[in-house]
N, C-alpha and C positions, 0 to 999 in steps of 0.2 A: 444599531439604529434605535434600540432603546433610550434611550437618551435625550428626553425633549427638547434641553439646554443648548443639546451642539447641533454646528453650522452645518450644513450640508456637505460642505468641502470632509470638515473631519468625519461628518458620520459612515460618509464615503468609505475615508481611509481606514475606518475599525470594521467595517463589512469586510473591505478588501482582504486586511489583517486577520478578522475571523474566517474568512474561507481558509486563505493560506494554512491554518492550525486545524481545519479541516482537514486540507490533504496530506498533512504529518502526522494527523490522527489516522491514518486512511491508510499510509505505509508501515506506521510503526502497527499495527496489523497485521500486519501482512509478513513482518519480520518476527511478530509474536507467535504466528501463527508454526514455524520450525519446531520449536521443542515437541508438539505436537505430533505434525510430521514424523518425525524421527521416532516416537513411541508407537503411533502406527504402521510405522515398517519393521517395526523390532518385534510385532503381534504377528505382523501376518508372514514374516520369514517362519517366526520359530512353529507355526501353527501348520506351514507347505510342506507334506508330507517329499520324504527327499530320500530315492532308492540309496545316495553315499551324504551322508551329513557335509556340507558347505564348509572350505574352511574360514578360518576367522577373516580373513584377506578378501573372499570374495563378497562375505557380509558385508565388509566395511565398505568395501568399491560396491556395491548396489547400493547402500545407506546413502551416502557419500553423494553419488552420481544422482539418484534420485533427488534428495535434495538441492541441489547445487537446482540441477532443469525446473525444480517446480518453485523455487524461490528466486529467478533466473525468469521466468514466464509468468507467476504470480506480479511479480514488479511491474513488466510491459503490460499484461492485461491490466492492472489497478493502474497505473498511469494512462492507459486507452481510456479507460472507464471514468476515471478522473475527466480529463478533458473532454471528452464528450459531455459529460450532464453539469460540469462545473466552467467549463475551460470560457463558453463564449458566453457565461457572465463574467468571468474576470477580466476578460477582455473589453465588455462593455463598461466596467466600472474602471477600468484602468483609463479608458476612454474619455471617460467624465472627469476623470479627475483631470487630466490632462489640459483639457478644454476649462475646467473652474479656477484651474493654476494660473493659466494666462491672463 
């Protein structure tokens, strides 16, 4: 809606379109956020004092499983958290637009 020049209808539609690249900005986050993960489960395995050293199998299956559930529930809380604070604006402008179509 910068844009002084455009109609209402389009400015609509580049809001609508700038949120949307909001919440792909918002995912790919959240998918960035793995390699991360994964060096801090590599810190705090080798740092847990362990009466028989783990073998390479059971790192891999904690890394593994870890990962998997926090990128696996990172996704549904950012998509909850999306829709809650963004969802019923886009709703409303999908709305307008709808109504300004006709």
């Amino acid at each position: 809606m910068t844009n002084p020049v455009m109609k209402t209808y389009d400015g609509l539609k580049d809001l609508l379109h700038q949120l949307y690249l909001n919440k792909q900005y918002y995912f790919s986050f959240y998918v960035a956020f793995a390699p991360f993960l994964v060096c801090e489960l590599i810190i705090v395995l080798e740092f847990i004092p362990y009466p028989k050293p783990p073998s390479n199998l059971k790192i891999a299956s904690i890394i593994i499983g870890a990962l998997v559930v926090t990128m696996i529930s990172l996704f549904f809380l950012g998509k909850f958290w999306f829709q809650k604070f963004y969802g019923k604006y886009i709703h409303q402008i999908e709305g307008l637009l709808i109504e300004l179509k006709k």
